[in-house]
N, C-alpha and C positions, 0 to 999 in steps of 0.2 A: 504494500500500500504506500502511497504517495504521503511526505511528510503535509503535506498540506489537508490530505483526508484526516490522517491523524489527528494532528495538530486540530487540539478543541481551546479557545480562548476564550476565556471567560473575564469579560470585563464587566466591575461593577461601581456603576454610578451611584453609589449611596450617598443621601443625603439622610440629614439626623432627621428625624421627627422633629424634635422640638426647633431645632436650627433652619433647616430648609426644607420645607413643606414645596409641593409643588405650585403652590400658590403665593407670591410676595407682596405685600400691601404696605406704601409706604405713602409720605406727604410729598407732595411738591417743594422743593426745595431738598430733599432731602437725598443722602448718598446710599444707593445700594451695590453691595458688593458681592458676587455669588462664586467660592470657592470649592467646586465637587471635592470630595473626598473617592481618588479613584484607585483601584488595584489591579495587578495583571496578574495573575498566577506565573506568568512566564518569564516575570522580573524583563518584561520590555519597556522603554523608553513610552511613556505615554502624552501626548501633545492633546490639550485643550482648545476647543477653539468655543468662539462665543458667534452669536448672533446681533444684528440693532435690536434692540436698544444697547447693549452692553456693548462695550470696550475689550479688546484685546486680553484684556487682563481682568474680564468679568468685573466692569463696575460702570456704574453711571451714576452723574450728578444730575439729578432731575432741575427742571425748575419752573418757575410759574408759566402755565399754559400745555404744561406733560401731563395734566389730568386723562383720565383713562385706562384702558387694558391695552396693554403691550406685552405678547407673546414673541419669544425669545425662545433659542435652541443652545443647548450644551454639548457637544460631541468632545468625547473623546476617542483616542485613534491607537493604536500601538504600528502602524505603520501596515499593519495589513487587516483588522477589521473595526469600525469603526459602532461606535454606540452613542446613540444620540436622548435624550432627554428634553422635552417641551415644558417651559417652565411659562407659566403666567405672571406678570408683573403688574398689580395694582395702583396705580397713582391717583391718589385723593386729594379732593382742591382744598388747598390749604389759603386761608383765609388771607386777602391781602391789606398793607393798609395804605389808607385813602390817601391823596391826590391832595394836594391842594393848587 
């Protein structure tokens, strides 16, 4: 058999419960940062990548007028299979103050 039939990778994007729920709710103005916690059985190299709204480096500073649902993807990769995660991101209108 082919080492690639063999070869089973098991990669797992755990997020805690209490830490990252697949759902993020946060205010406008405010910074979210979303760091998987990811493991390879096969001790390979694993690269993160992020989706918009996030950053390179899983983060985004919201700010006044990001009110809404912004859906966002996690992939991580080992170089030959790739596991992705849909996370939702909540922004709530946070109150602004007035004008004069």
């Amino acid at each position: 058999m082919s080492k690639k039939i063999i070869l089973v990778v098991i990669i797992f994007l755990i997020f805690s419960y209490f830490a990252y729920p697949t759902t993020f709710v946060v205010q406008e103005t405010e910074k979210i940062s979303l760091v998987p916690n990811a493991t390879d059985p096969d001790a390979d190299e694993l690269v993160v990548t992020y989706t918009s709204p996030l950053n390179e480096n899983g983060e985004w500073q919201t700010s006044y007028g990001d009110a809404g649902e912004h859906k966002t993807t996690i992939t991580v990769s080992d170089g030959v299979i790739d596991v992705s995660e849909e996370v939702l991101i909540v922004v709530t209108k946070k109150e602004e103050p007035p004008k004069i």
